[in-house]
Phi, psi and omega in degrees: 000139176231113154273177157185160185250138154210130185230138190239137176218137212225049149285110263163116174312125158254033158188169198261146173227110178302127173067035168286292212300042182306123179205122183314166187069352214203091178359143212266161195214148163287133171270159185264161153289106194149289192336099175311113177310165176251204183097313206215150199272144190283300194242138178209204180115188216203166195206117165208127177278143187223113188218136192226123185234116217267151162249355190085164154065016180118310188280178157181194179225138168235133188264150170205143189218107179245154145208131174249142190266159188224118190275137158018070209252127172275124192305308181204163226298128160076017191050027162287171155058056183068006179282162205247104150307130184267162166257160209269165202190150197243148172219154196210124198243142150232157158209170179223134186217105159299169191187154203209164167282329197260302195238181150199120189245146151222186181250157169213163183211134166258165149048060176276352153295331173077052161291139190270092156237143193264124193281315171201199199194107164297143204012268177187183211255326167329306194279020199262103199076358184276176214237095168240152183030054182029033129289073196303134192260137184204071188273002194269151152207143156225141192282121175253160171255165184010015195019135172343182178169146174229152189185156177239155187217156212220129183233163179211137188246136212253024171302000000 
């Protein structure tokens, strides 16, 4: 079996919005009609191969290979006020599963290129080092994703 997805989303103000645009320190600022929303990828999908090898009696070995594309993600509306473009990123999943009526055991590997990318991004860059009441402040943060990983997995059906 082979699937695959693709979703292209043009998310985007269709009218201007006063004082959307918010940054410590800083007057309230209008986002325009245009501004690419943040949150969510114009372009993303996925690829997956399936190949399942009958053994009799029920069993079989199912081999499986996904990968997902994750398009750009804008942090905040229009990349104003400090916003972060995330980069768009490849993630690649495999397994191999023996399988039964009763059980099913296998090996997988996630993120098996051992890719780096940053998955999403706390507050803004505004807050990075900055200094009040003589307190620096380092409020930026970002979440990546997953390092390699390997693993065996057991599944038991209680039917």
């Amino acid at each position: 079996q082979v699937m695959a997805t693709y979703a292209y989303d043009d998310a985007h103000l269709t009218q201007n919005v006063p004082g959307l645009v918010v940054v410590n320190g800083q007057s309230p600022k209008a986002a325009m009609a245009g501004d690419r929303l943040p949150g969510s990828t114009k372009n993303s999908g996925s690829l997956q191969a399936i190949y399942t090898y009958p053994l009799g009696d029920g069993r079989d070995v199912q081999a499986v290979w996904g990968s997902t594309y994750t398009g750009d993600i804008y942090s905040r509306v229009g990349l104003q006020g400090y916003g972060t473009d995330i980069p768009a990123y490849w993630n690649s999943r495999a397994s191999l599963t023996y399988r039964t009526p009763k059980y099913d055991i296998g090996l997988f590997a996630d993120n098996i290129f051992d890719v780096y990318a940053v998955t999403s991004v706390s507050n803004n860059l505004s807050s990075l080092d900055r200094s009040r009441t003589g307190v620096t402040e380092r409020y930026y943060a970002q979440s990546v994703l997953t390092p390699r990983q390997f693993g065996i997995q057991l599944h038991y059906r209680y039917n």
